[in-house]
N, C-alpha and C positions, 0 to 999 in steps of 0.2 A: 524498539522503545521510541522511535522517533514516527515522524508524521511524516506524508508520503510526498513524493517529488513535485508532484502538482502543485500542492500548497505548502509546504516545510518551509520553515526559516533556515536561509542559509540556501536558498536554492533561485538562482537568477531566474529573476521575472521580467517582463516588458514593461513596467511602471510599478511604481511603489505602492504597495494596497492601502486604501484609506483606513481611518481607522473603524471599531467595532461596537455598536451599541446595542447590548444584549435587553428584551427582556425576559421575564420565567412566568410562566404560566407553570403555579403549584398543585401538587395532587398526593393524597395519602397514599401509603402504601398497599390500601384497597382500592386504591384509583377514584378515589374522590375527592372532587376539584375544590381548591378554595378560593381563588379567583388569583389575579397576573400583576404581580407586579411592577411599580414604572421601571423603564429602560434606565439604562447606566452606562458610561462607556468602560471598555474591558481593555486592559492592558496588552492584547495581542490580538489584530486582527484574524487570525483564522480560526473557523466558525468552531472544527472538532477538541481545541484547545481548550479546558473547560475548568483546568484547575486554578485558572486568575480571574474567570465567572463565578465559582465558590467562594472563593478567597471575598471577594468584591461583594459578595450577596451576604457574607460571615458581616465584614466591615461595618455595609451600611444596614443592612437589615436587621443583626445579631440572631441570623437563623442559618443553620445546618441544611443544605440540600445535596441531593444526588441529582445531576442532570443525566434526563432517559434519554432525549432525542431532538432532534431539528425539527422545528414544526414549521415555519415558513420564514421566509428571506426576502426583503425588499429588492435584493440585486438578482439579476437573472444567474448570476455563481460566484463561487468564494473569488478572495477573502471579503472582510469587509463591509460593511452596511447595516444596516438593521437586522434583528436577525432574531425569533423565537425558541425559545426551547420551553421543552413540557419536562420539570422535576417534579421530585418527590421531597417531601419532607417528615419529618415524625412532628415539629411544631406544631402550637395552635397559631395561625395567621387570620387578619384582616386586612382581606384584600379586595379592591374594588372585580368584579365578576368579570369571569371571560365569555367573550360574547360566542367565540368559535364552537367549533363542535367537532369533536375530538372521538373517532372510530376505530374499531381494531384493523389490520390490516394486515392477510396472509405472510406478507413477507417479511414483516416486523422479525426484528432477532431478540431473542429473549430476554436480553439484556438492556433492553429499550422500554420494556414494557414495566409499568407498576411492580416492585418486587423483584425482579430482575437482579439488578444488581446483589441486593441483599443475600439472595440465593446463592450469588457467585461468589460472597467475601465470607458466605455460612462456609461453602466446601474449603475455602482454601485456608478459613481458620481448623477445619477439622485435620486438616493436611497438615499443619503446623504442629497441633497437638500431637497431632499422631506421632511424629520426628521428634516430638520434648522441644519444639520451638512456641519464643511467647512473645506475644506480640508488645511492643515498647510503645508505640501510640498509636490513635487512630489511623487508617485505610485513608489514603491521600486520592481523587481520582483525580487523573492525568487529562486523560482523553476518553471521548466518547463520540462516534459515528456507526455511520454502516458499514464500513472497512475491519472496524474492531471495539472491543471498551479497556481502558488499561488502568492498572491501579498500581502503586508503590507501597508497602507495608512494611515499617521500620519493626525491625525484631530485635531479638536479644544476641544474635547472632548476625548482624547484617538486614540490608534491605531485599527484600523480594518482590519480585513485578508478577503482580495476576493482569494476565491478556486472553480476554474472549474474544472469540470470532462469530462472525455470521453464519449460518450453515454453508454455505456455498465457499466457505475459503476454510473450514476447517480441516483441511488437510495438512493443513500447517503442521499440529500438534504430529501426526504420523510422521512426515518429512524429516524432522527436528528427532522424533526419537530414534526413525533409522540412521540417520548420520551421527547418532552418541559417540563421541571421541574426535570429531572432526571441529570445524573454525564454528557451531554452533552454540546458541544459548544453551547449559544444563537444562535440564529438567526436575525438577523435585516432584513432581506428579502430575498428572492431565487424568480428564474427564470429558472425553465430547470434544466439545467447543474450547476446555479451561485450557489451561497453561500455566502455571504454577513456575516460576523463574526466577534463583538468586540473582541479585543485581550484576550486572556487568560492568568494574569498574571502567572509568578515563572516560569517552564522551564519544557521541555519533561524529562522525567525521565530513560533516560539510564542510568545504573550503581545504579540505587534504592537498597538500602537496605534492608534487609530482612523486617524487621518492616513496609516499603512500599509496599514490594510486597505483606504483608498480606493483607494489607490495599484494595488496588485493588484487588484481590481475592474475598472478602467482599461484595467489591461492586458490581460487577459483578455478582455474586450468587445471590446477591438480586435484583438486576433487571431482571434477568434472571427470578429469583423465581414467579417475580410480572406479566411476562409475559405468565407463563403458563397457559395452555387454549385459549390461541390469535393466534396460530398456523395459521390458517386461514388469519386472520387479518393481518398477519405481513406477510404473500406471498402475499397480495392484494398490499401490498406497491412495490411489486417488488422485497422483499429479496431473496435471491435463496435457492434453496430448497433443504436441505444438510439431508433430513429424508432418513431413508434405502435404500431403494430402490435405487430413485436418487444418492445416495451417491455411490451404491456398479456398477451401469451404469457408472457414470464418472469417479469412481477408473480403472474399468476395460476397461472402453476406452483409459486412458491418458498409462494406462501397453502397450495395443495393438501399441499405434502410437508412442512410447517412443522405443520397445523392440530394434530397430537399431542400437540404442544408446548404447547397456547392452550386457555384455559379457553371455557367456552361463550361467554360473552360476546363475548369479542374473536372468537373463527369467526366467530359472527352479523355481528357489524358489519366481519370483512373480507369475508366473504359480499356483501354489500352494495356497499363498494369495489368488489371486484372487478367486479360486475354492471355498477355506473356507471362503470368507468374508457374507455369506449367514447366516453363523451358527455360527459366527463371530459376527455380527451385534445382532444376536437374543441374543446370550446370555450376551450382553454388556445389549440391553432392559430390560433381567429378571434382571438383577441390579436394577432395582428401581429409575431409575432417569429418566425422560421424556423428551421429545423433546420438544424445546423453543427459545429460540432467541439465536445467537450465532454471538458475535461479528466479528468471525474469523481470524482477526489479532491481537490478543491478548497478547501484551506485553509491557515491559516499555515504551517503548519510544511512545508508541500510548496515554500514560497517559501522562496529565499537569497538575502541579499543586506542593505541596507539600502535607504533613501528612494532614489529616484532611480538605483537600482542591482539590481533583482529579478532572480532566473532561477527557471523553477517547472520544478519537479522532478517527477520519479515520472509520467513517463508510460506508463507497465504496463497502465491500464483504460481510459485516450483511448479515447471513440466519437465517436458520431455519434448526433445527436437535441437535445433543444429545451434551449435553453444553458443556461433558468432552473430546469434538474435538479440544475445545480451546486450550489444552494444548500445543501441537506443538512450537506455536510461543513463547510460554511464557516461555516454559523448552527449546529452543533451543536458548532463549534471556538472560538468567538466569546465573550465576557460578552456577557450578555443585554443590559448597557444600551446594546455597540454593533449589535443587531443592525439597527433602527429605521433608523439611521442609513447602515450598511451595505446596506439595503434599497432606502434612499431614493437613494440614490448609484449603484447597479445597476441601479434603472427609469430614472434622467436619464441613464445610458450608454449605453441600450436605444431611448431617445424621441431621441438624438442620432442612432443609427444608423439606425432605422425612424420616420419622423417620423410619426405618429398611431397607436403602435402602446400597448397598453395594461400594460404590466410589472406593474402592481401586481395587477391581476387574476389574470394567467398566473401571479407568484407565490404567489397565495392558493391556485390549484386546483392547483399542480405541488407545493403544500407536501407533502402526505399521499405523492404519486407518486415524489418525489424520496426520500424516506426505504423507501418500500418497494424501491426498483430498490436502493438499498445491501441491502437485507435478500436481494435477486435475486443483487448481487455477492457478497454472503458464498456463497451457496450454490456459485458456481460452484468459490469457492475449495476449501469442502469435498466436490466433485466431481471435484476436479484434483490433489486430495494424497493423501497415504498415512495411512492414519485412524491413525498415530502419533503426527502433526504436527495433529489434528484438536479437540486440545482449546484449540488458539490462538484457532480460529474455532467450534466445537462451538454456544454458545448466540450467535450474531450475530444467525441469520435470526431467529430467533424473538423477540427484545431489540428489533430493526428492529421486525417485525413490532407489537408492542405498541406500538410508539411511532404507528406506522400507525393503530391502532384508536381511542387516546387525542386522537391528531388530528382525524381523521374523526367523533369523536363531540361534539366540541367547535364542528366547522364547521355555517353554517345549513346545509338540502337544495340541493343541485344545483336 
């Protein structure tokens, strides 16, 4: 239910994001324009946060919209700056005309498109009825990107969260229903892409304390642990497949279509990476810990809940491959003075389930590997969206990638 690590509130940045001045370019829900109205500033700089762009467009306009998508961005990436979106609305408006020219686009996800949404909040009211639930007020939406769309709907029985996904990450909804009974969100129904979810009380956990980050730690290692052997099982579901191999291809692709970006230096020494990540890989394996389920976005704010009550969220990039790749999100979501701690707590989870198996090593040589496969998942993202939505993810791989080199050059030789 939360926004992802990149741009989440609650999640350390390198300077404070200015703030957000939305405007909306409107369109019926037959996709016909009525023209854009002026900008306004929005209460939360990042761009897929859309429910205080509603609110703000209710305020001063006293009209109703659903926002489909990002249409262009004055800054080269979030958060921040000037910023487009194309809604819909059911109103009659007079608005001065958009001058742009607005085309379909393969990669669009259906929930961006005219109607879209409507379609998604038709199934999940039918979902409702179905169960003898009724809805108490209007469908709130939350958020909306190429990552997902997310909605809140107060019932007569509690709040329920409708989350679509893109096609390219809806494996989600599979992942979530094979783990039924584990630290996941319920289910009440899926369809495809939907996801149909009672609310998870208490709050996403950025700024957790160390006592919680144990906690999730914990958790994670034992579901993980319960998974080994399923390897198989759990890429039938569609997780992607983060084993050796696979892993050291998409490292060394996202280096190749990235290097443009990288000054001589950093090439050289991911030049280098890449060469070693063969013998790199191997001797992370001789470590003693096996390939398994791996959430992938692994940090606070993907956990809800409080102590003694977690659910992890956002299973969209769950693969398969070596568990201590998790790290990345979760020491790069952390204060530094817990990562030490956080470390040490992750190899005794690791040494309970694999009794002689070596964690702190496997964590020393998966450090550099685990940061460059997010620099592999941004790429996929900006493979799989509509280069409108591309200035969200635009400088990832190559941000990643840096972080990769400054690693690698810090560590003794292999």
């Amino acid at each position: 239910m939360d926004l992802t690590p990149a741009e989440a509130p609650g999640t350390p940045t390198l300077a404070e994001p200015g703030p957000r001045f939305a405007r909306v370019v409107l369109t019926t829900q037959a996709g016909k324009i009525f023209g854009v109205l002026p900008p306004l500033e929005i209460a939360t700089p990042w761009w897929q946060d859309v429910e205080p762009l509603v609110a703000a467009i209710r305020q001063r306009d006293g009209i109703e919209i659903t926002v489909l998508r990002l249409l262009e961005a004055a800054l080269p990436r979030a958060p921040g700056g000037e910023v487009t979106y194309l809604a819909e609305t059911a109103s009659k408006v007079e608005a001065p005309p958009f001058e742009g020219i607005l085309s379909d686009h393969p990669l669009r996800a259906a929930y961006a498109k005219p109607g879209g949404p409507a379609a998604d909040l038709a199934w999940a009211r039918s979902v409702l009825t179905r169960e003898g639930i009724a809805l108490s007020a209007p469908p709130v939406q939350i958020r909306t990107w190429n990552l997902s769309s997310l909605w809140r709907m107060e019932t007569d029985r509690g709040a329920v969260w409708l989350k679509v996904l893109p096609a390219f990450l809806a494996r989600e909804a599979a992942i979530v229903a094979h783990l039924t009974g584990e630290r996941v969100p319920r289910l009440l129904a899926t369809e495809g892409p939907r996801m149909l979810m009672p609310e998870i009380p208490d709050r996403d956990l950025y700024g957790a304390d160390t006592a919680e980050l144990l906690e999730m730690v914990s958790l994670l290692v034992d579901l993980q642990a319960r998974r080994l052997g399923h390897e198989t099982e759990l890429l039938d579901l569609g997780l992607v497949d983060w084993r050796s191999r696979a892993l050291i291809a998409a490292v060394t692709s996202v280096i190749q279509r990235t290097a443009s970006q990288l000054d001589a230096g950093e090439r050289a020494v991911l030049a280098v990476f890449a060469g070693e990540l063969p013998n790199r890989m191997a001797r992370a394996e001789a470590c003693g810990i096996p390939e398994t389920l791996m959430h992938s976005d692994f940090h606070p704010g993907n956990v809800r809940g409080s102590k003694g009550a977690m659910t992890f969220l956002d299973w969209g990039e769950a693969g398969v491959g070596h568990p201590l790749l998790d790290q990345a999100a979760m020491f790069g979501s952390i204060a530094a003075d817990q990562v030490e701690t956080v470390r040490a707590h992750w190899s005794e989870c690791w040494r309970s389930v694999m009794p002689g198996c070596d964690p702190l090593a496997a964590f020393a040589l998966l450090a550099p590997v685990a940061v460059a496969r997010q620099a592999a998942i941004y790429q996929t993202f900006l493979d799989n969206i509509e280069p409108s939505e591309h200035p969200y993810h635009r400088g990832d791989p190559a941000d990643r990638l840096r972080r990769v080199a400054s690693l690698a050059r810090e560590e003794p030789p292999l």
